[in-house]
C-alpha positions in Angstrom: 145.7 104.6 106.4 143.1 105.4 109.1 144.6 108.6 110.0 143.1 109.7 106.9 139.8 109.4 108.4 138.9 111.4 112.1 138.3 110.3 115.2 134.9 109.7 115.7 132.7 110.0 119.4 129.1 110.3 120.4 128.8 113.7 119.0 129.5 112.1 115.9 127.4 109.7 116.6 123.8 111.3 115.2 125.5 112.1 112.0 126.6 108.7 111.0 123.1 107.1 112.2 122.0 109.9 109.8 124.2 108.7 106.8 123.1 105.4 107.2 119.5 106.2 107.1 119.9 107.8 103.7 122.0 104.8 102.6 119.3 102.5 103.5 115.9 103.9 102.8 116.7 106.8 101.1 118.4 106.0 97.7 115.0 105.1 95.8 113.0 108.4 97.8 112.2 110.3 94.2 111.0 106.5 93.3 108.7 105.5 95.5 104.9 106.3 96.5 101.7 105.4 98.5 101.0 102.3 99.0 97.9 99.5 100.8 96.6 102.3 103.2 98.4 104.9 102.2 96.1 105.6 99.4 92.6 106.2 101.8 95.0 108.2 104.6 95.8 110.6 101.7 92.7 110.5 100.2 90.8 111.3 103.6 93.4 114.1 104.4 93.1 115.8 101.2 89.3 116.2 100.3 87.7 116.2 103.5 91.1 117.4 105.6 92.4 116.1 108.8 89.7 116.4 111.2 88.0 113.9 109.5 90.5 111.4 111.1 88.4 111.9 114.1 85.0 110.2 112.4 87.2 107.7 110.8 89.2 105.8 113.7 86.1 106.1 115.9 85.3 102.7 115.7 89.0 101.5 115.1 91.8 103.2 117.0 90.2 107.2 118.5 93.7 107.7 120.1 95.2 107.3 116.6 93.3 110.0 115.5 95.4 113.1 117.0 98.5 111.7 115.4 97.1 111.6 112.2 95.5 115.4 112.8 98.7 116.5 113.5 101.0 114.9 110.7 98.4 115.5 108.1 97.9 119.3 109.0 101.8 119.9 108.7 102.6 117.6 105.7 101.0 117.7 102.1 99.3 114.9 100.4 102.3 113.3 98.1 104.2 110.3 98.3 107.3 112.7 98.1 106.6 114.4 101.2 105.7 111.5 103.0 108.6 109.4 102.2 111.1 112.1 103.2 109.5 112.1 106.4 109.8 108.5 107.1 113.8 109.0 106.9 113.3 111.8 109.7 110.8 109.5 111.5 113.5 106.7 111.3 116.5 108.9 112.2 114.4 110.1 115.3 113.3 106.2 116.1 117.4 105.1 116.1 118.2 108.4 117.6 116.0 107.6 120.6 116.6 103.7 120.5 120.4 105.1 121.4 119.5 107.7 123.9 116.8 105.1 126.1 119.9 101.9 126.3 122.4 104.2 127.3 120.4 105.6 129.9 119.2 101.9 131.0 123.2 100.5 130.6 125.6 104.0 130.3 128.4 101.8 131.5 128.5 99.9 128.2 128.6 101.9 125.2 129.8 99.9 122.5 126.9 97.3 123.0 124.4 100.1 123.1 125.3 101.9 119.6 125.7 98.3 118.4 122.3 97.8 119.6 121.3 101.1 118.3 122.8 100.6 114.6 121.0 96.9 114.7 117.4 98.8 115.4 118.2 101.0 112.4 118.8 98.5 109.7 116.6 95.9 110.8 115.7 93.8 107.7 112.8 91.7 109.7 110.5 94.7 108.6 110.5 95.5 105.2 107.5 98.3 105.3 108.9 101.2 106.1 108.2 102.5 102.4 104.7 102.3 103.0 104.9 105.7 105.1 101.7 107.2 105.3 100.3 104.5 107.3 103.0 103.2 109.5 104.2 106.3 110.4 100.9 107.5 112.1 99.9 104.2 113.4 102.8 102.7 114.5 105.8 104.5 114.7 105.5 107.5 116.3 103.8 105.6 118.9 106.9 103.6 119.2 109.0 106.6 119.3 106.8 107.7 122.4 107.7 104.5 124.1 110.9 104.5 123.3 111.2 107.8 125.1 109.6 106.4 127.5 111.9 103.7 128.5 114.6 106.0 128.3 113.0 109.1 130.7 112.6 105.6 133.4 116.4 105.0 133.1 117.2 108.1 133.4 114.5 109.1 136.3 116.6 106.3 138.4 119.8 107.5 137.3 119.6 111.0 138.3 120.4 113.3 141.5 117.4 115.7 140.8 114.3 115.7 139.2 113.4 111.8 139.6 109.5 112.4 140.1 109.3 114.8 137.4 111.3 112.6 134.7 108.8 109.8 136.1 106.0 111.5 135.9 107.0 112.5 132.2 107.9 109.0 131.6 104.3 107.7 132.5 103.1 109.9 129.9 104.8 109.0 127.3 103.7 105.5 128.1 100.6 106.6 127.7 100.9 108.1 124.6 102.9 104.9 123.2 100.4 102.7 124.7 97.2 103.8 124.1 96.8 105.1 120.5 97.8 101.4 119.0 97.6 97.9 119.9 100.5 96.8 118.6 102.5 97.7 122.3 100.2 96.3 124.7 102.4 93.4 125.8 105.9 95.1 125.9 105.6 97.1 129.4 107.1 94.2 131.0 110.4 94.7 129.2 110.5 98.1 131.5 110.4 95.7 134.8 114.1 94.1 133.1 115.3 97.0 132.4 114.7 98.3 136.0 116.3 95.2 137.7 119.1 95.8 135.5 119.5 99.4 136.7 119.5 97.9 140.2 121.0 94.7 139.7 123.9 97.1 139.0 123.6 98.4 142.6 123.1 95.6 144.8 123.6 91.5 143.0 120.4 90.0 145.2 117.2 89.4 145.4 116.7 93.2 146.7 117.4 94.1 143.2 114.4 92.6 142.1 111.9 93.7 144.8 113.4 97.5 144.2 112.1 97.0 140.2 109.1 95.9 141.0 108.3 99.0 143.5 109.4 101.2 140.5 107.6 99.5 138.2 104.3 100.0 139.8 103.5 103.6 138.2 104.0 101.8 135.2 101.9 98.7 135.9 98.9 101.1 136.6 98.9 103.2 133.4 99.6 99.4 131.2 96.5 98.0 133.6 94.0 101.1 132.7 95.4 100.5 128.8 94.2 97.0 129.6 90.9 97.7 131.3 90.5 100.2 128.3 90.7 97.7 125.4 88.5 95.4 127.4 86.0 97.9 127.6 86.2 99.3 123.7 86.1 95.3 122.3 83.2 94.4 124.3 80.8 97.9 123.8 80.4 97.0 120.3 81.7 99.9 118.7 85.3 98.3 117.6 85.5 97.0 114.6 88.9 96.4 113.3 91.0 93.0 114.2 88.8 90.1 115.3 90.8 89.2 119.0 90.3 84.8 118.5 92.3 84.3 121.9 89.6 84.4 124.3 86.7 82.8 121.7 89.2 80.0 120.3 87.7 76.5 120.3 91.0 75.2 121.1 91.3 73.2 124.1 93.5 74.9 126.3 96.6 72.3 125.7 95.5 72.9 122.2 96.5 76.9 122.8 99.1 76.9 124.9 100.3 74.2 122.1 99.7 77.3 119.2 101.0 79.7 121.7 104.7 78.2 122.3 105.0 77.5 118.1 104.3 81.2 117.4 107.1 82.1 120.2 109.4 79.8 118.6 108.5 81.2 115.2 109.1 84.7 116.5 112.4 84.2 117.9 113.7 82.0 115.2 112.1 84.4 112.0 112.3 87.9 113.6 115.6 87.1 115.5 117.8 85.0 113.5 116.0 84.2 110.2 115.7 87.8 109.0 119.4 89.1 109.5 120.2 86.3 106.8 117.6 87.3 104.1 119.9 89.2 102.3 122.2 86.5 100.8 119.0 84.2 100.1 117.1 86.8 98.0 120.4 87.2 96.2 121.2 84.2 95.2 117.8 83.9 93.7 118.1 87.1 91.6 121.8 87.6 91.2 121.9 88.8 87.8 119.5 91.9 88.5 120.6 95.1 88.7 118.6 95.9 92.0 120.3 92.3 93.6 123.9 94.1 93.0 122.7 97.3 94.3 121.6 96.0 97.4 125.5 94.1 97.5 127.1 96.9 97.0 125.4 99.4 99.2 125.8 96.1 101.8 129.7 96.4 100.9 129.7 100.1 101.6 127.9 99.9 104.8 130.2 97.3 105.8 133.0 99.7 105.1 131.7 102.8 106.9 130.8 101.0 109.8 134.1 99.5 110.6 135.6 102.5 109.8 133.6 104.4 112.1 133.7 101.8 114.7 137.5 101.4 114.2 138.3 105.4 114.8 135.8 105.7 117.5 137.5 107.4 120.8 135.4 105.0 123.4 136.4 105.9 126.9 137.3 102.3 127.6 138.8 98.9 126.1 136.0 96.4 125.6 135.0 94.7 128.2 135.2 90.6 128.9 132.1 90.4 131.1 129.2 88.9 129.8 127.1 90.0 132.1 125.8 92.8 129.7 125.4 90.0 126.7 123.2 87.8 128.8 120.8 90.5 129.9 120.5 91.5 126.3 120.1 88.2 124.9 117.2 87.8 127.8 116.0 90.9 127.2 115.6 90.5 123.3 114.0 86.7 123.8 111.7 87.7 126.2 110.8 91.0 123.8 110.6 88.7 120.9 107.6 86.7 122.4 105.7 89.4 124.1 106.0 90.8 121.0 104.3 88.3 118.8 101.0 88.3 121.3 99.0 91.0 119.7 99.4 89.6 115.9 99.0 86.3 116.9 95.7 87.2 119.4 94.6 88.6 116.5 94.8 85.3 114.3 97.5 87.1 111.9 101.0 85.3 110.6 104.0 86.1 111.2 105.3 86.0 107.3 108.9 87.9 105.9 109.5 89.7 103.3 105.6 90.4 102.9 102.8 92.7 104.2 102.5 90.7 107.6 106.3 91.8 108.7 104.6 94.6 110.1 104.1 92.6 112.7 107.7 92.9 113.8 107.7 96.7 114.5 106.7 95.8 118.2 109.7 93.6 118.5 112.4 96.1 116.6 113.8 96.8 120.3 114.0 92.8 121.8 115.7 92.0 118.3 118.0 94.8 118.0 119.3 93.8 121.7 119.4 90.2 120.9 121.8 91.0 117.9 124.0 93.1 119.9 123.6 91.0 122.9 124.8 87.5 120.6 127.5 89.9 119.3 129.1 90.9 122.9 129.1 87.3 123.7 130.7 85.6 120.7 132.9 87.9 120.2 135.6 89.4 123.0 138.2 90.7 120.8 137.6 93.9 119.5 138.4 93.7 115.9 136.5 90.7 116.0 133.6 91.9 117.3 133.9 95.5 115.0 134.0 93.0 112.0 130.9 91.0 113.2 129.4 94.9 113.9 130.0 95.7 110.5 129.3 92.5 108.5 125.2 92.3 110.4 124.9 96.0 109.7 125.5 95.6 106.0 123.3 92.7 105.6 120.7 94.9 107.5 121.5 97.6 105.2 121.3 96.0 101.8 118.2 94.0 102.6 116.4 97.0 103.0 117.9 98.6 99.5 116.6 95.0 98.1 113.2 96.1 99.8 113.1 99.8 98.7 113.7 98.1 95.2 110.8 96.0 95.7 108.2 98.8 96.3 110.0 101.0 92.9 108.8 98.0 90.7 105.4 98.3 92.6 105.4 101.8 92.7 106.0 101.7 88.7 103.4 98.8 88.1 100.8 101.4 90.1 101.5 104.3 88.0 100.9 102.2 85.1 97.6 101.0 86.2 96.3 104.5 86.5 97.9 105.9 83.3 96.2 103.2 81.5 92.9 103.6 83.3 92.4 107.3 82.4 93.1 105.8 78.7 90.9 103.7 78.9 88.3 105.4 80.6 88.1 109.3 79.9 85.1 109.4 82.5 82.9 107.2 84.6 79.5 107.5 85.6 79.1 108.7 89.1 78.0 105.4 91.5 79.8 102.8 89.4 81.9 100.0 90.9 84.6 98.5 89.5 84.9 94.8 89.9 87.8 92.5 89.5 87.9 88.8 91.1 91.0 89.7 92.7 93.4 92.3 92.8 96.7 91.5 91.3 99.2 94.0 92.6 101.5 93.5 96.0 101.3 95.7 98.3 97.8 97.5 96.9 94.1 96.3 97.5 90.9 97.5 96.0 90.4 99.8 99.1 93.5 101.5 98.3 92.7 101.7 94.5 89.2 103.1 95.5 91.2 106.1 97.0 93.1 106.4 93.7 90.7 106.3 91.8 88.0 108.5 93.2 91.1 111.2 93.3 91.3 110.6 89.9 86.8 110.7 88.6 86.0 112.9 91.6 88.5 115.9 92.3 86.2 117.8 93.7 84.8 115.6 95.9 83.9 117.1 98.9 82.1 114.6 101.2 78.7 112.9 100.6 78.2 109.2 99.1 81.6 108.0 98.0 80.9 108.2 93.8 82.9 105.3 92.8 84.3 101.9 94.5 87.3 99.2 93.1 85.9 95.8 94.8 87.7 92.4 94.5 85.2 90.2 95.4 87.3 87.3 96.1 88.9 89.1 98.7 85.6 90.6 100.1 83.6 87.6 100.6 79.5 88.4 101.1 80.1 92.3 100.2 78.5 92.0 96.6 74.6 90.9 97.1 74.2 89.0 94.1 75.6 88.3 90.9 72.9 89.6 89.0 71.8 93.1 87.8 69.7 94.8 90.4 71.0 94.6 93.9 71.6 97.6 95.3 74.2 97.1 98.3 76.4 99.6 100.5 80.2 99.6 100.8 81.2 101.5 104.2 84.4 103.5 103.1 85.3 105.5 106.5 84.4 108.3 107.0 82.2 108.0 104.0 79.9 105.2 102.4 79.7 104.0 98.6 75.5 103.0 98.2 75.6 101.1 94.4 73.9 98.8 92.7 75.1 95.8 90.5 73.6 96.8 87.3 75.9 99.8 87.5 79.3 97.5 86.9 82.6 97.6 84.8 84.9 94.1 85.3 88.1 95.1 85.0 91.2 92.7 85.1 95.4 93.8 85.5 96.9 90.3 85.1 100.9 91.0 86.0 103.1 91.5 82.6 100.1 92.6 81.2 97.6 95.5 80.2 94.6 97.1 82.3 91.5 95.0 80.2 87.7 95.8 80.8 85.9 93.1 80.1 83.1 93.4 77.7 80.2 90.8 77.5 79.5 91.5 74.6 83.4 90.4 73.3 84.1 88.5 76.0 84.1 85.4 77.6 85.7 83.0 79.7 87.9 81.4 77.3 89.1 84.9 76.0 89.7 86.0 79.9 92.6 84.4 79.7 92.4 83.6 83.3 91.0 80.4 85.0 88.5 82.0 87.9 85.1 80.9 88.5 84.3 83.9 90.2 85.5 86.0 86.9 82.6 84.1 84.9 80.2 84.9 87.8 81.3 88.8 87.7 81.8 88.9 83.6 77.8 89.5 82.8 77.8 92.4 85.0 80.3 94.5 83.3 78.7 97.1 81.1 80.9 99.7 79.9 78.1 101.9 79.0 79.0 103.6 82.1 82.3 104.4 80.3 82.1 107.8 78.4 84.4 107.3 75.7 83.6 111.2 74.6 85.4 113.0 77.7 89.1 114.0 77.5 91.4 111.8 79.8 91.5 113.4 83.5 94.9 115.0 84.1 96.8 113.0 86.5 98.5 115.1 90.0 102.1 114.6 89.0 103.0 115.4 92.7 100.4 112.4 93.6 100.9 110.3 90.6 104.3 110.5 89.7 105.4 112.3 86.5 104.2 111.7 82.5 106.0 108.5 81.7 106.8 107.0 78.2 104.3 105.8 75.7 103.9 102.0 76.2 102.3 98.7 74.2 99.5 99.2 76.6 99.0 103.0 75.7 98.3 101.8 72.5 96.3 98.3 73.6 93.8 100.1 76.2 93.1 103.0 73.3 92.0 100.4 70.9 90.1 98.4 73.4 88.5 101.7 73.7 87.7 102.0 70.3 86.4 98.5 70.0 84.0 99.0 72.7 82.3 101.7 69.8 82.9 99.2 67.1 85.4 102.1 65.6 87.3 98.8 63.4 89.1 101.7 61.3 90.7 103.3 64.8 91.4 99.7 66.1 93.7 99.4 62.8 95.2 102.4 63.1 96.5 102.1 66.6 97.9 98.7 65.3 99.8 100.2 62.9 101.1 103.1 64.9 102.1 100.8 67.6 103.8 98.6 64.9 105.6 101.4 63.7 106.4 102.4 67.0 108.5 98.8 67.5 106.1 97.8 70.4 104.9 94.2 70.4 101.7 92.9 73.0 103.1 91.7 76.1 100.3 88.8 76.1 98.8 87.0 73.4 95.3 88.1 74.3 96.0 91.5 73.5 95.9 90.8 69.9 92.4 90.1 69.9 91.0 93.8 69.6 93.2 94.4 66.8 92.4 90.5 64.9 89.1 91.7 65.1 89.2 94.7 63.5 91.2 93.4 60.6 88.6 90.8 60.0 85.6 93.5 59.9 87.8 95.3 57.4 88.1 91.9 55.6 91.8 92.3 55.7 92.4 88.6 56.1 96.1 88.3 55.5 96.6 89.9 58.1 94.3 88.6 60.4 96.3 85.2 59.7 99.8 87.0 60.5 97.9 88.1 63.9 96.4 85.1 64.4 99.6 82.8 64.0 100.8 84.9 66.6 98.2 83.9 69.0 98.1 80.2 68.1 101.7 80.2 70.0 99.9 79.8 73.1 97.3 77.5 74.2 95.5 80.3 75.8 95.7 82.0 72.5 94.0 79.1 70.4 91.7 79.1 73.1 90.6 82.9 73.2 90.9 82.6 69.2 88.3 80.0 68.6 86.2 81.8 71.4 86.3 84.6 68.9 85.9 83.0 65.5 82.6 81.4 66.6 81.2 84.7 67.5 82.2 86.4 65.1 81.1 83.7 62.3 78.1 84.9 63.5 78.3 88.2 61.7 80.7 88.0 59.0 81.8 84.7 56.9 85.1 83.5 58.6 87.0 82.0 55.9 87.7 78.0 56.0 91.0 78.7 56.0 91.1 80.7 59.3 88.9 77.8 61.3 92.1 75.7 59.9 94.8 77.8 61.1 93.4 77.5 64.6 91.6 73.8 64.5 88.6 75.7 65.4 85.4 74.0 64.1 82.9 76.7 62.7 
């Protein structure tokens, strides 16, 4: 049966990494978008264009800013564009991940593509999908570095043209190193590397002395990155990470203490932990559709691999040494640790499966060696070891289908947020912020919705005061003055500033499984909310939707930033009558009701009956204002918001006896 398939070698090679970078990130491209700060990149880039990068990374990352120059001048502002590049980007990261080991070990080339295929599919990071931003800031950084770990190998390992390829090597050093934190403690994994190269040469201490010589060009361009950094935190203009290493109040047995648990949390999360995820997340979902995608594409890639492996023409049988697995296995546990010093200077966790597994793009190299590395050692027999190949590149592969699922469902849940919002609110007066006490969506926060949604009130924005800002002031402690009318406050939005003022506020809330709802004092309260939050109390008397102009047409949505029209929904219907309500339009409210009814949609939360109970009782309609209300007395958030709304409105009309009842309400 395998001469079916053809024999495979390292010109083949490229094309299969290719394959399997479509089969893991690529299957859900069309349906997936910006995300966290993909939204103010994008934003930035398209109404005040790329030089602007230049103002904003200033006082963040300046060597950053070229990078982002470049890649926003070549590629347009869509979600499309940008998650098609992230395949080329990771084709060209596992394409040089291959080229830099082979020129560090060219006498082992089964461990290398193993080592190669692990960095492809590595499920430790799940953010490749958020493109825009990783991309640019970390990378093609990493791709520089890469290169230049594989121009020092093969500086060493050629007749000609050593000082040149070293020379070319520091600078791509510099170019990995500079633009980014995330690197700074990885140069000494060049210094293994090196006495690898010679302890290949000569088995003694010599070996060693020789890597350190050739390791001092390196040492001196990592030592001015160093002295560069020192400089930048300490002249006041940085203003990104807070470092805690060097103000901690720890005793220093206290830090050394913190220091060797976030090395052993390193090691065990981003090297063993995350190459099991796969069969964990399953278990939990296995019924879903996207679970048994993720297994099947797993049980593909397990195929193709093997196959591939298994008709691959290497120019030797595998080799019993071990030699090769220790130094990997060194390598990766050494690169795991030094990896896990910026994040954890920095006072950030190392979590899976979540936002902060970004952190593990500095450590994609020490892991992917560690894998192969463990692999080469437990396993001498060839078919053995091609089956252990194959089974951790599937796992690899279908945890990162289960990811790409993950950000579709966010991706959708985005879109839906901003079709409702136009609904909603057809226009917004210029300087309004838009308050929530927290923002309820994964992998977005209010500064990513403030790009959205100025795209969305200001398309022809051009630069000035930012006109509108999204703030969750739970997550933004001391940024809103007071919660009161009258405080004007700034929002720094770089390059740009919002300047506002609290009595120019609309509370909005997007509970999950639910619909966009601004909150309304004048309907509202903490028992209708639906949501326990002292904060939400505080924020609820600031909301005034008279800043809302009802009268406007809904803005037209970019369908090449936003995603194409989708479906009516409940909500379409829900945030329209809302919108009616807030003009006391009862007859509308019905309407929709009715249309919706007719439509077969149902609320997707029991407070979203309230707009429409309302109505009915202004139109004294109060049959079915009991059939709505019996429908909201099947929660006790329901009979809550319910009473909440019978006392206030017993205030204007006369509430039948009979309705108090229904709900145990007292009048």
């Amino acid at each position: 049966m395998m001469k079916l398939f053809p024999r495979f070698s390292e010109r083949s090679t490229p094309w299969f990494f290719g394959l399997l970078t479509v089969l893991a990130y690529g299957l859900l491209v069309f349906q997936t978008g910006f995300y966290w700060d993909d939204w103010p990149f994008a934003w930035s880039a398209h109404f005040l264009g790329p030089t602007s990068f230049f103002d904003s990374f200033v006082r963040v990352r300046p060597f950053l800013a070229p990078i982002f120059w470049l890649t926003t001048t070549l590629l347009p502002e869509t979600p499309l564009a940008w998650q098609i590049f992230a395949l080329v980007i990771r084709f060209l990261l596992t394409l040089t991940a291959w080229w830099a080991f082979r020129q560090i070990w060219p006498a082992h080339p089964r461990q290398t593509l193993l080592a190669a295929l692990a960095f492809l599919v590595y499920p430790g990071y799940s953010q490749h999908w958020v493109a825009f931003t990783h991309i640019n800031q970390e990378l093609i950084p990493l791709l520089f570095y890469l290169l230049s770990f594989g121009m020092t190998g093969l500086a060493l390992r050629s007749a000609s043209g050593g000082n040149r390829r070293t020379i070319l090597s520091l600078l791509l050093l510099a170019m990995g190193v500079f633009p980014t934190e995330y690197f700074i403690t990885l140069e000494p994994l060049r210094f293994f590397f090196l006495a690898s190269i010679f302890y290949e040469r000569e088995e003694s201490a010599r070996a060693l002395w020789r890597a350190v010589r050739a390791w001092l060009p390196y040492l001196a361009v990592w030592g001015l990155n160093a002295l560069w950094l020192l400089f930048y935190y300490r002249s006041g203009i940085y203003a990104n990470y807070d470092v805690t290493l060097g103000e901690t109040t720890l005793s220093p047995a206290g830090v050394v203490t913190g220091w060797l648990a976030a090395s052993g949390e390193a090691v065990w999360e981003a090297g063993f932990y995350a190459w099991g995820l796969l069969p964990l997340l399953a278990a939990r979902s296995f019924t879903a559709p996207s679970t048994w995608l993720a297994v099947g594409v797993a049980g593909v890639s397990f195929g193709l691999v093997w196959v591939f492996l298994r008709r691959f023409s290497w120019p030797e049988p595998l080799a019993v040494r071990s030699t090769w697995a220790l130094q990997a296995i060194i390598i990766g546990l050494i690169g795991l640790v030094l990896g896990r010093i910026p994040s954890w200077a920095a006072g950030l966790p190392l979590t899976l499966q979540s936002s902060f597994d970004r952190f593990t793009v500095s450590m994609f190299p020490a892991a992917a060696l560690l894998t192969a590395g463990m692999l080469s050692l437990l396993f001498r027999r060839e078919t053995l070891w091609r089956v252990a190949a194959a089974c951790v590149v599937a796992l690899g592969t279908g945890q990162q289908v289960y990811n790409a699922n993950i950000f579709r469902r966010d991706w959708e849940r985005q879109q839906s947020f901003y079709r409702q919002l136009v609904e909603r609110i057809p226009a917004l007066s210029p300087g309004t912020v838009l308050l929530t006490d927290e923002v309820e969506m994964d992998y977005e926060t209010d500064y990513a919705l403030t790009a959205a949604v100025n795209w969305i009130y200001a398309p022809e924005f051009r630069g000035g005061n930012l006109p509108y800002l999204v703030l969750g002031v739970g997550e933004r402690s001391g940024r809103l003055p007071a919660f009161e009318p009258g405080h004007a406050f700034t929002f720094p939005y770089r390059p740009v500033r919002f300047e506002g003022n609290t009595a120019q506020a609309v509370v909005f809330l997007f509970p999950p499984g639910g619909c966009l709802r601004i909150l309304d004092p004048a309907f509202d309260s903490e028992a209708t909310s639906g949501k326990e939050s002292a904060l939400l109390s505080q924020l609820l008397p600031l909301s005034n939707p008279a800043h809302i102009q009802t009268d406007r047409p809904a803005p037209a949505l970019p369908a090449s930033v936003f995603g194409p029209e989708k479906p009516t929904t409940w909500c379409s219907y829900y945030v329209r009558a809302e919108r009616a309500r807030q003009y006391r339009d009862w007859a509308q409210v019905t309407r929709l009701w009715q249309e919706s009814a007719a439509a077969g949609f149902t609320p997707s939360n029991v407070l979203e009956l309230l707009p429409f109970v309302e109505a009915y009782a202004h139109a004294g309609a109060w049959q079915e204002v009991e059939m709505l209300s019996a429908r909201a007395l099947e929660s006790p958030v329901g009979r809550k918001a319910l009473c909440a709304l019978w006392r206030r409105l017993n205030v204007e009309l006369t509430v039948p006896a009979s309705i108090l009842q229904q709900a145990n309400c007292s009048p």
